[in-house]
KOLGU-4560 file (N, C-alpha, C; in nm, 3 decimals, padded with zeros to 5 digits):
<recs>
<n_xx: -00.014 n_yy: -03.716 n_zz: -02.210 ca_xx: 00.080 ca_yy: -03.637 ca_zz: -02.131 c_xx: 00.020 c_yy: -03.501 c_zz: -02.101 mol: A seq: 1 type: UNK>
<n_xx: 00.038 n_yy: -03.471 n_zz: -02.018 ca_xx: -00.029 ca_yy: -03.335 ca_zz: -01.921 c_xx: 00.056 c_yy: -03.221 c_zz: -01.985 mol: A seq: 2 type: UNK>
<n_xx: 00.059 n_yy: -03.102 n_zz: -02.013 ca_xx: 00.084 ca_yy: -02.986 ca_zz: -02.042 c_xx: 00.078 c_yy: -02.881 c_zz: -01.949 mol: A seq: 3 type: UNK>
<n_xx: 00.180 n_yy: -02.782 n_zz: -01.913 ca_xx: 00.203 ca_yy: -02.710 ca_zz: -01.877 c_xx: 00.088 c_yy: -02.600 c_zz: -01.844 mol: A seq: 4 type: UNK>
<n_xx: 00.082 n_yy: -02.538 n_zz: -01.778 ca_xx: -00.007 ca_yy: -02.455 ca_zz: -01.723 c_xx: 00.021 c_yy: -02.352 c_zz: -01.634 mol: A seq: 5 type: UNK>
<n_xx: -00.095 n_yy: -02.216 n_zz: -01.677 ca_xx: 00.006 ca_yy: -02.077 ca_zz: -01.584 c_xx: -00.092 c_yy: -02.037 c_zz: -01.517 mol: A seq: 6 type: UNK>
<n_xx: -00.059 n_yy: -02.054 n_zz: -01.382 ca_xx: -00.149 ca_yy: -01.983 ca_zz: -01.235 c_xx: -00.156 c_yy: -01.823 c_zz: -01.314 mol: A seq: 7 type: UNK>
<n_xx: -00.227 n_yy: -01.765 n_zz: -01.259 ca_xx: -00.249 ca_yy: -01.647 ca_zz: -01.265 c_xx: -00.390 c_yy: -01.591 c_zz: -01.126 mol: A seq: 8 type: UNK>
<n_xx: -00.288 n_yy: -01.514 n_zz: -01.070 ca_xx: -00.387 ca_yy: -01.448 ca_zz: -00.948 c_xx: -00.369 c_yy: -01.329 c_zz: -00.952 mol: A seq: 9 type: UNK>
<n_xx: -00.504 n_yy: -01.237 n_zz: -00.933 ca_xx: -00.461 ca_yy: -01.132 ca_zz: -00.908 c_xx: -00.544 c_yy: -01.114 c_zz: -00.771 mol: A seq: 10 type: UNK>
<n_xx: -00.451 n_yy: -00.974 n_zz: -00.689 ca_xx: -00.503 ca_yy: -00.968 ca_zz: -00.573 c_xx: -00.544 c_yy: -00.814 c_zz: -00.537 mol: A seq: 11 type: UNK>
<n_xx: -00.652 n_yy: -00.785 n_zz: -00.448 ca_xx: -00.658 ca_yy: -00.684 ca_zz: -00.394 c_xx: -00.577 c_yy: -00.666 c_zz: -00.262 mol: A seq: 12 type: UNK>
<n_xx: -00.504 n_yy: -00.540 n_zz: -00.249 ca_xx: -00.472 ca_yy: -00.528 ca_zz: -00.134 c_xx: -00.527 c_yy: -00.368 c_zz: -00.054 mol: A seq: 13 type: UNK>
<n_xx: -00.559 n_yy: -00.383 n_zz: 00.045 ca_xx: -00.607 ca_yy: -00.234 ca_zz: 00.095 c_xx: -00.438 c_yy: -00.165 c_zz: 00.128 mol: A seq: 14 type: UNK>
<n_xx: -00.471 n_yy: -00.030 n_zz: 00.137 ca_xx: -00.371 ca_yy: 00.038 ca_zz: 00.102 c_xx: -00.278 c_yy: 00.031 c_zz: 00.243 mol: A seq: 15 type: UNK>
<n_xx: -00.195 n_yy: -00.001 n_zz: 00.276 ca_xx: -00.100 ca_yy: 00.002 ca_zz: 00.402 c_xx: -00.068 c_yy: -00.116 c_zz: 00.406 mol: A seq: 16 type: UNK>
<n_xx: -00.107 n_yy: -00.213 n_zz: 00.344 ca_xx: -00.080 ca_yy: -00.344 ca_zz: 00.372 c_xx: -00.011 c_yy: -00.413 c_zz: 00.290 mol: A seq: 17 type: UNK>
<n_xx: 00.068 n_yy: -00.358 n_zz: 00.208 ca_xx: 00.106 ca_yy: -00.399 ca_zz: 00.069 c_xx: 00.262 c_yy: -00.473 c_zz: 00.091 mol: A seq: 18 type: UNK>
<n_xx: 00.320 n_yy: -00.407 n_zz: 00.268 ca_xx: 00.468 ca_yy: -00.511 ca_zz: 00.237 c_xx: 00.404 c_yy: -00.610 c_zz: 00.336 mol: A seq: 19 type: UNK>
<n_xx: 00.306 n_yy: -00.656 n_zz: 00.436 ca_xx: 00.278 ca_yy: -00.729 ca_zz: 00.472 c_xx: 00.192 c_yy: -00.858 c_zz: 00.392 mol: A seq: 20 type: UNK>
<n_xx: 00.165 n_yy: -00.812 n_zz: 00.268 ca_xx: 00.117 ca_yy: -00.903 ca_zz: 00.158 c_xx: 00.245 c_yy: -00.955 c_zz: 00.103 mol: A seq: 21 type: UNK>
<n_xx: 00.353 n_yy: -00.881 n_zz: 00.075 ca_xx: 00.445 ca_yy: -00.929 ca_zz: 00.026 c_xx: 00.510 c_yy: -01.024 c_zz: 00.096 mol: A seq: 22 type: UNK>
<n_xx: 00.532 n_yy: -01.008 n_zz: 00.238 ca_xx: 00.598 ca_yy: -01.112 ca_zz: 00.329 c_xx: 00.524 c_yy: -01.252 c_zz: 00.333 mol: A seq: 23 type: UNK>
<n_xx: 00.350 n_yy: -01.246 n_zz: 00.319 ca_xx: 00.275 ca_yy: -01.322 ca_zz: 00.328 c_xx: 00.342 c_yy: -01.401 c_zz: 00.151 mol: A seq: 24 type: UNK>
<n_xx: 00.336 n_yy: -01.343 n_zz: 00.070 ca_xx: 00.364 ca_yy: -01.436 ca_zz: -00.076 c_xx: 00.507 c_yy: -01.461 c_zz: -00.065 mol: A seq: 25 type: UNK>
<n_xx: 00.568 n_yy: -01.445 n_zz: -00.011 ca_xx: 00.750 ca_yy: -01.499 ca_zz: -00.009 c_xx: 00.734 c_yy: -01.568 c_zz: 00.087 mol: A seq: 26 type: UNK>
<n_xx: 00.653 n_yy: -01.577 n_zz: 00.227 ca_xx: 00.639 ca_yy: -01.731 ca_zz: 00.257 c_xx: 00.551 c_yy: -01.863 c_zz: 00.215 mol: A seq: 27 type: UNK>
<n_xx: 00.468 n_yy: -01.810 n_zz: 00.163 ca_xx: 00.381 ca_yy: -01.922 ca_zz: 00.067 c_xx: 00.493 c_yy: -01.979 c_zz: -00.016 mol: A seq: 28 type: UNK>
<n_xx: 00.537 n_yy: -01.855 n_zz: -00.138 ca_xx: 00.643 ca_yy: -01.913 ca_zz: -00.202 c_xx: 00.768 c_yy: -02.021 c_zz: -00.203 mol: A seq: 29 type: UNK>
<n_xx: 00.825 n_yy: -01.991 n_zz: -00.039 ca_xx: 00.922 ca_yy: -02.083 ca_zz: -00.016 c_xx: 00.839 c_yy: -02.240 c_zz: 00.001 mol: A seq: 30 type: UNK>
<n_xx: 00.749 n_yy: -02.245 n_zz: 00.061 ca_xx: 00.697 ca_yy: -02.362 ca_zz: 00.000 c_xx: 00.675 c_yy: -02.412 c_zz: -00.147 mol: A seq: 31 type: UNK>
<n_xx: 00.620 n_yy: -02.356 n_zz: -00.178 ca_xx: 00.586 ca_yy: -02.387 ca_zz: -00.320 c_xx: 00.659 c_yy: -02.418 c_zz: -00.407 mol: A seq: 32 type: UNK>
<n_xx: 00.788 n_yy: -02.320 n_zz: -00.416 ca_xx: 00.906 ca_yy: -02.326 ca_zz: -00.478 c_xx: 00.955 c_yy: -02.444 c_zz: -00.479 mol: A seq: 33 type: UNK>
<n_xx: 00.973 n_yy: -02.508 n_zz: -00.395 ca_xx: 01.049 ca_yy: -02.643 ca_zz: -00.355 c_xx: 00.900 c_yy: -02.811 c_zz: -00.384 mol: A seq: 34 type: UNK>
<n_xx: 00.799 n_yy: -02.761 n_zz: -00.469 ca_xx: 00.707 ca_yy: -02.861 ca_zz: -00.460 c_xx: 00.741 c_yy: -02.929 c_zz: -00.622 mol: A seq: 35 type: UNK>
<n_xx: 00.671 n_yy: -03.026 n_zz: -00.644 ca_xx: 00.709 ca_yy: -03.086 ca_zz: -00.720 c_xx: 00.647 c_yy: -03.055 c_zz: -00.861 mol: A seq: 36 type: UNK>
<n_xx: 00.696 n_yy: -03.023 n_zz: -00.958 ca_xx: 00.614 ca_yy: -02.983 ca_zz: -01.066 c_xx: 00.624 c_yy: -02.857 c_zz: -01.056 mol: A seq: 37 type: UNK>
<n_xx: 00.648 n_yy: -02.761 n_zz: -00.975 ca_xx: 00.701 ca_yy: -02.594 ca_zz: -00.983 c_xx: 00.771 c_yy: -02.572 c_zz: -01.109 mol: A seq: 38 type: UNK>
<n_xx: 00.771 n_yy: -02.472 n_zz: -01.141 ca_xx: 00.850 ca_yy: -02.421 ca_zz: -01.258 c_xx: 00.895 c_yy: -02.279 c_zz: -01.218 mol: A seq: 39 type: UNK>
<n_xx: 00.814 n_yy: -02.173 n_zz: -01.221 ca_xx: 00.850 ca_yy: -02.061 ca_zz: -01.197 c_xx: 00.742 c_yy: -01.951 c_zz: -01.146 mol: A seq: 40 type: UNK>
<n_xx: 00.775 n_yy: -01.843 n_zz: -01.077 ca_xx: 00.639 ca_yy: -01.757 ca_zz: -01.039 c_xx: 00.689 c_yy: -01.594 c_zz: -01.012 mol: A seq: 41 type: UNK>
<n_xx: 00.617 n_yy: -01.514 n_zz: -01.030 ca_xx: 00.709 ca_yy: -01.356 ca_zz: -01.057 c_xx: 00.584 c_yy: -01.294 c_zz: -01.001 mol: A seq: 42 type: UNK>
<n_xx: 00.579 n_yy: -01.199 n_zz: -00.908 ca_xx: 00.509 ca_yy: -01.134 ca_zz: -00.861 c_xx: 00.538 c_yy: -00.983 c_zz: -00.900 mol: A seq: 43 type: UNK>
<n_xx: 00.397 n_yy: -00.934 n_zz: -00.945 ca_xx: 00.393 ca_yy: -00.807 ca_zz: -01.052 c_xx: 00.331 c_yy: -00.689 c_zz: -00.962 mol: A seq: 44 type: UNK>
<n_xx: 00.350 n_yy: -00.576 n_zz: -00.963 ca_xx: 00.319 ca_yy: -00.492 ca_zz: -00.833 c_xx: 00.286 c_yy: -00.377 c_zz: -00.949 mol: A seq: 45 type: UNK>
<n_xx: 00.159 n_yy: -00.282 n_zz: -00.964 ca_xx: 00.079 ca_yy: -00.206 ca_zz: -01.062 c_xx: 00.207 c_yy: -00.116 c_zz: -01.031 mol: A seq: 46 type: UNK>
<n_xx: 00.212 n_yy: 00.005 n_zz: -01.162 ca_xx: 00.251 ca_yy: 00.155 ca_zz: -01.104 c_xx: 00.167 c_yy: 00.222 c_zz: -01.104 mol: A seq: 47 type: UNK>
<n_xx: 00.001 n_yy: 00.181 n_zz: -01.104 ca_xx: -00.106 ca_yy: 00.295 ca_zz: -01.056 c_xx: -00.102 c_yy: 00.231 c_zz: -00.940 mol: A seq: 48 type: UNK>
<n_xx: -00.112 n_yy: 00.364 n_zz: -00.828 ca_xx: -00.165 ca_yy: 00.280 ca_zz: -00.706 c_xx: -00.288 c_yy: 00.263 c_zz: -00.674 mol: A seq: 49 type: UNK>
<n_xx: -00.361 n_yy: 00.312 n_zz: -00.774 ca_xx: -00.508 ca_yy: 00.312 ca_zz: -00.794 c_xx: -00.610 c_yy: 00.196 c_zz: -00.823 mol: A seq: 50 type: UNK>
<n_xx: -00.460 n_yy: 00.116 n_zz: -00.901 ca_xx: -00.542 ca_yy: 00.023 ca_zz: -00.976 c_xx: -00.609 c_yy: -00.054 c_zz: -00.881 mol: A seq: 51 type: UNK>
<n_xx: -00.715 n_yy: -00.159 n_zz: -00.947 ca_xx: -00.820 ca_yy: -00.233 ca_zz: -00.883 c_xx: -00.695 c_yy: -00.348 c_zz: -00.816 mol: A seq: 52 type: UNK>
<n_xx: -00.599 n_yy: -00.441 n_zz: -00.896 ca_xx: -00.533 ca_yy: -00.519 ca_zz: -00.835 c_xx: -00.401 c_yy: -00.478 c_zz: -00.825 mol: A seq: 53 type: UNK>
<n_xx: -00.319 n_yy: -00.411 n_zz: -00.727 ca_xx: -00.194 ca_yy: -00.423 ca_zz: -00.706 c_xx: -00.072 c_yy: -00.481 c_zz: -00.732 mol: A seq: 54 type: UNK>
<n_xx: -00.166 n_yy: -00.614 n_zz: -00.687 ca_xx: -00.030 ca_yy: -00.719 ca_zz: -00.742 c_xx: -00.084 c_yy: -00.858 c_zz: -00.792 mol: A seq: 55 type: UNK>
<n_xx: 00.001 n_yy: -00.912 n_zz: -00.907 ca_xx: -00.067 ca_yy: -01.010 ca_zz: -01.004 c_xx: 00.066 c_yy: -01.125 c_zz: -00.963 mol: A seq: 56 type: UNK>
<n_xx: 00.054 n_yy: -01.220 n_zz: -00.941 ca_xx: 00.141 ca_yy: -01.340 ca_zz: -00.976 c_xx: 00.125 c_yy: -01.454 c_zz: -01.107 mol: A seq: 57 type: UNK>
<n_xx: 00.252 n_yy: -01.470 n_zz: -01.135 ca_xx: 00.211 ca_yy: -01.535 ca_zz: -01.247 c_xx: 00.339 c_yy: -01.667 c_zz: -01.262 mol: A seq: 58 type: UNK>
<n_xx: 00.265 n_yy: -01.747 n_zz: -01.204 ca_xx: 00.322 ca_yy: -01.891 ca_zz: -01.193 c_xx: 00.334 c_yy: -02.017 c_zz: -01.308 mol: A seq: 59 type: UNK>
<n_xx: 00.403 n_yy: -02.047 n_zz: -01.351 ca_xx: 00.427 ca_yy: -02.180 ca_zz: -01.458 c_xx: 00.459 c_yy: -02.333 c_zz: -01.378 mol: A seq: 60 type: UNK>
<n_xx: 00.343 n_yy: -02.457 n_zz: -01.379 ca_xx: 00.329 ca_yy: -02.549 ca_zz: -01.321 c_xx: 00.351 c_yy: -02.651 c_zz: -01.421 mol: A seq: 61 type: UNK>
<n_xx: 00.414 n_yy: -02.768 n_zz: -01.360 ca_xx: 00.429 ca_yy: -02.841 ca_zz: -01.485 c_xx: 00.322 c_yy: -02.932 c_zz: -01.520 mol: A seq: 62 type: UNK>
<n_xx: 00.198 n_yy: -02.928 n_zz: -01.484 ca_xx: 00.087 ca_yy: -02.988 ca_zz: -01.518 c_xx: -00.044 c_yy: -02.918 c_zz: -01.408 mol: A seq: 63 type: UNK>
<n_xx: -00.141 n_yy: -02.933 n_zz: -01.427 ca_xx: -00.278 ca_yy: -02.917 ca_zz: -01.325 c_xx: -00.264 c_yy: -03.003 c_zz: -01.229 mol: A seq: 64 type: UNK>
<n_xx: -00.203 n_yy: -03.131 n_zz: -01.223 ca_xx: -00.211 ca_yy: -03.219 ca_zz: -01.109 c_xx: -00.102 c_yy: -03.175 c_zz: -00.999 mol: A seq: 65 type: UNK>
<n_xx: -00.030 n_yy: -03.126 n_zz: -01.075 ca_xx: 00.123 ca_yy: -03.085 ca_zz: -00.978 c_xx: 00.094 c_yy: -02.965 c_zz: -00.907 mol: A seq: 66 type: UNK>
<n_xx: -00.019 n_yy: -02.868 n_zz: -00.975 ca_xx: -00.040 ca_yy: -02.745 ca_zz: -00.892 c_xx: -00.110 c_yy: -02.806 c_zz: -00.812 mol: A seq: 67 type: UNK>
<n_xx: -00.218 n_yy: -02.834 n_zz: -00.827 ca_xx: -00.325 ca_yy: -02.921 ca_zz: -00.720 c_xx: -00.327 c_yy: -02.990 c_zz: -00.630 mol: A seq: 68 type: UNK>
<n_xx: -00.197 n_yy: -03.125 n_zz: -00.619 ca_xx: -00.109 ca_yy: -03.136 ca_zz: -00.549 c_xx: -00.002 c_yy: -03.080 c_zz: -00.478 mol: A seq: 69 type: UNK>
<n_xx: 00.032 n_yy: -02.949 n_zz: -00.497 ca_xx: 00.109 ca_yy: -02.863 ca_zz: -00.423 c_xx: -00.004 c_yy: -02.818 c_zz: -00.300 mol: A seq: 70 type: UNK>
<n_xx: -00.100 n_yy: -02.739 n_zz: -00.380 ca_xx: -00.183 ca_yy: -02.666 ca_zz: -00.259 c_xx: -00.240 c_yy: -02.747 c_zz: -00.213 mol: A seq: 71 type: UNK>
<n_xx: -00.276 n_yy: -02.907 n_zz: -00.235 ca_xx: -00.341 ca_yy: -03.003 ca_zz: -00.133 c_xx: -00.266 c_yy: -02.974 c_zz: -00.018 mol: A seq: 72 type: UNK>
<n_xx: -00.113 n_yy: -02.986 n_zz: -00.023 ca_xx: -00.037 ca_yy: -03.008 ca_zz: 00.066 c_xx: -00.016 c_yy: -02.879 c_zz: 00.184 mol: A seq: 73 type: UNK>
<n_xx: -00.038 n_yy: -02.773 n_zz: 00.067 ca_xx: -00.009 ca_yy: -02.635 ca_zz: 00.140 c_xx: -00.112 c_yy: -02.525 c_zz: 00.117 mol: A seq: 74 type: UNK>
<n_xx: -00.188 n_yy: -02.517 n_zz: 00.239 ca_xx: -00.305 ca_yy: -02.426 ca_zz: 00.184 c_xx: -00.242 c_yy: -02.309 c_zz: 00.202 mol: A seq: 75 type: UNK>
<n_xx: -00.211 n_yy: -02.216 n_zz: 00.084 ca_xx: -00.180 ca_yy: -02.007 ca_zz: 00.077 c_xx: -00.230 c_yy: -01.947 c_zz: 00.205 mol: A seq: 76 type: UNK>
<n_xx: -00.109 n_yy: -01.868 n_zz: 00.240 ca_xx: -00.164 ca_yy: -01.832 ca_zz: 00.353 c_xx: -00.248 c_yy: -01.714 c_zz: 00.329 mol: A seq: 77 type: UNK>
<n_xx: -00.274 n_yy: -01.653 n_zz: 00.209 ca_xx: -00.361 ca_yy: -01.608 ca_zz: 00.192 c_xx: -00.533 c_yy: -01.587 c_zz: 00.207 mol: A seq: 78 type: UNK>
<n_xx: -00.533 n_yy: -01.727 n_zz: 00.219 ca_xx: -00.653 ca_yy: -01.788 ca_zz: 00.216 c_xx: -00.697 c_yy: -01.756 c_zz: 00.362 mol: A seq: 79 type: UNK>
<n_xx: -00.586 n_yy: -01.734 n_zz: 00.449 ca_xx: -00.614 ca_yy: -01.702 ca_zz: 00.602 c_xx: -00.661 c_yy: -01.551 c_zz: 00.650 mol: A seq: 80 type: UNK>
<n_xx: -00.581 n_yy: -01.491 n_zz: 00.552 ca_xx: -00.626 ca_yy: -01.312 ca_zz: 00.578 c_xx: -00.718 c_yy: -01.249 c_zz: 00.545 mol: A seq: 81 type: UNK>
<n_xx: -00.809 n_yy: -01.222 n_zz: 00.611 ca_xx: -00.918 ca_yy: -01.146 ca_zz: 00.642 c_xx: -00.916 c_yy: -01.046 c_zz: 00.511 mol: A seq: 82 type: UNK>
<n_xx: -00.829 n_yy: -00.935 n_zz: 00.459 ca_xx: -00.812 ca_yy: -00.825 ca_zz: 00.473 c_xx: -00.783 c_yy: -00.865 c_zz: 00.316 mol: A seq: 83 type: UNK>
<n_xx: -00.739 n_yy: -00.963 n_zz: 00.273 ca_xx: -00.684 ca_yy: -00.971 ca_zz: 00.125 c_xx: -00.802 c_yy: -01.089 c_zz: 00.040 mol: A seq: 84 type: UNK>
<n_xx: -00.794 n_yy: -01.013 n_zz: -00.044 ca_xx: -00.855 ca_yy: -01.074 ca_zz: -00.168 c_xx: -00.813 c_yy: -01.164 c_zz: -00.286 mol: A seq: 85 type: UNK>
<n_xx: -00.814 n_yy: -01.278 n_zz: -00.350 ca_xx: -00.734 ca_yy: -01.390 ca_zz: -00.391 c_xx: -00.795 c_yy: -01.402 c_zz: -00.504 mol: A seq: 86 type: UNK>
<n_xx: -00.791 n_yy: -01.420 n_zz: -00.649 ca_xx: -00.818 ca_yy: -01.440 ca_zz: -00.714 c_xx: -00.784 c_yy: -01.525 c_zz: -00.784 mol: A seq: 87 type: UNK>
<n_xx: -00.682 n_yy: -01.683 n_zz: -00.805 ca_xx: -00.615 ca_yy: -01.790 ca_zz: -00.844 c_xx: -00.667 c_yy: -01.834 c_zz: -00.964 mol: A seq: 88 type: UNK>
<n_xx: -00.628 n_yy: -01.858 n_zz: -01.068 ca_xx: -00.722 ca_yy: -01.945 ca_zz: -01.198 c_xx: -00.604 c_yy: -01.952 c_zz: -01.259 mol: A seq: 89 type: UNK>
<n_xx: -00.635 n_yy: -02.095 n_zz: -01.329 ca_xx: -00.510 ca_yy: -02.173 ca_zz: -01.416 c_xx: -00.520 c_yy: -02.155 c_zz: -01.510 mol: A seq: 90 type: UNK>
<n_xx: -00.460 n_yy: -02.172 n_zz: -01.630 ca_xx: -00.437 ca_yy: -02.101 ca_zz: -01.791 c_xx: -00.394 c_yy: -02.158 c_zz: -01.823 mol: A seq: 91 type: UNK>
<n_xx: -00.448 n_yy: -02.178 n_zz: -01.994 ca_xx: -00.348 ca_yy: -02.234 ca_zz: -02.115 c_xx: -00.342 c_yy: -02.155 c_zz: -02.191 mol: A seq: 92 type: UNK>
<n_xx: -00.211 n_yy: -02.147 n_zz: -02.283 ca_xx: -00.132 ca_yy: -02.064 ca_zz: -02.352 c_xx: -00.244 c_yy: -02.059 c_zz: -02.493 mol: A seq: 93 type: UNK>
<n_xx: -00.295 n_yy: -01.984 n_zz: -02.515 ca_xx: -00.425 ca_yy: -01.984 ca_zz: -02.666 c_xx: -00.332 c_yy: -01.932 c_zz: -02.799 mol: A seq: 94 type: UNK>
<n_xx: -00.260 n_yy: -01.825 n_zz: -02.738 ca_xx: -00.177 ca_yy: -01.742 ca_zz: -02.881 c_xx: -00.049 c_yy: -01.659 c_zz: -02.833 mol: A seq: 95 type: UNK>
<n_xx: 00.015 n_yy: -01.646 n_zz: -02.900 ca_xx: 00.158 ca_yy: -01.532 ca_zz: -02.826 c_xx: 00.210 c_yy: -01.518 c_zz: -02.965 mol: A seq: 96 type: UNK>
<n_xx: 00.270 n_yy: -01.394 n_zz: -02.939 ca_xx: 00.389 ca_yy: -01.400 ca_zz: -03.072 c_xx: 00.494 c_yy: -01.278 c_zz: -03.013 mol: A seq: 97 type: UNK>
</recs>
């Protein structure tokens, strides 16, 4: 049985472009949201505005095949913009308390 797994992206955004990134991840999202094996995803926005990544998402899939199968279906429109930087990698939970 397959185990759970957490997207984690972080992104660069150049500076002015930060609610047009946002519009860009709330329509990716509404896809995604509705795919099969979704669980949950929270988009994290720095309070330095300095920092290197702005904004981090952090998604819970209910297996690697179900994420993989989502974006077969739906390539991020991220992946389309010139101007933004994508960083995507999947995770397993090692330690928490």
């Amino acid at each position: 049985m397959a185990s759970s797994v957490v997207l984690i992206n972080v992104f660069t955004v150049p500076q002015g472009k930060e609610d047009e990134f946002i519009k860009i991840w709330n329509e990716t999202g509404q896809f995604l949201k509705n795919a099969s094996g979704f669980i949950d995803a929270k988009l994290h926005r720095s309070l330095d505005a300095n920092a290197r990544f702005q904004f981090i998402n952090v998604a819970h899939w209910e297996s690697v095949e179900a994420y993989e199968a989502a974006i077969s279906e739906h390539q991020p429109k991220e992946k389309q913009v010139a101007w933004l930087e994508a960083n995507p990698a999947l995770y397993t939970v090692e330690a928490q308390y």
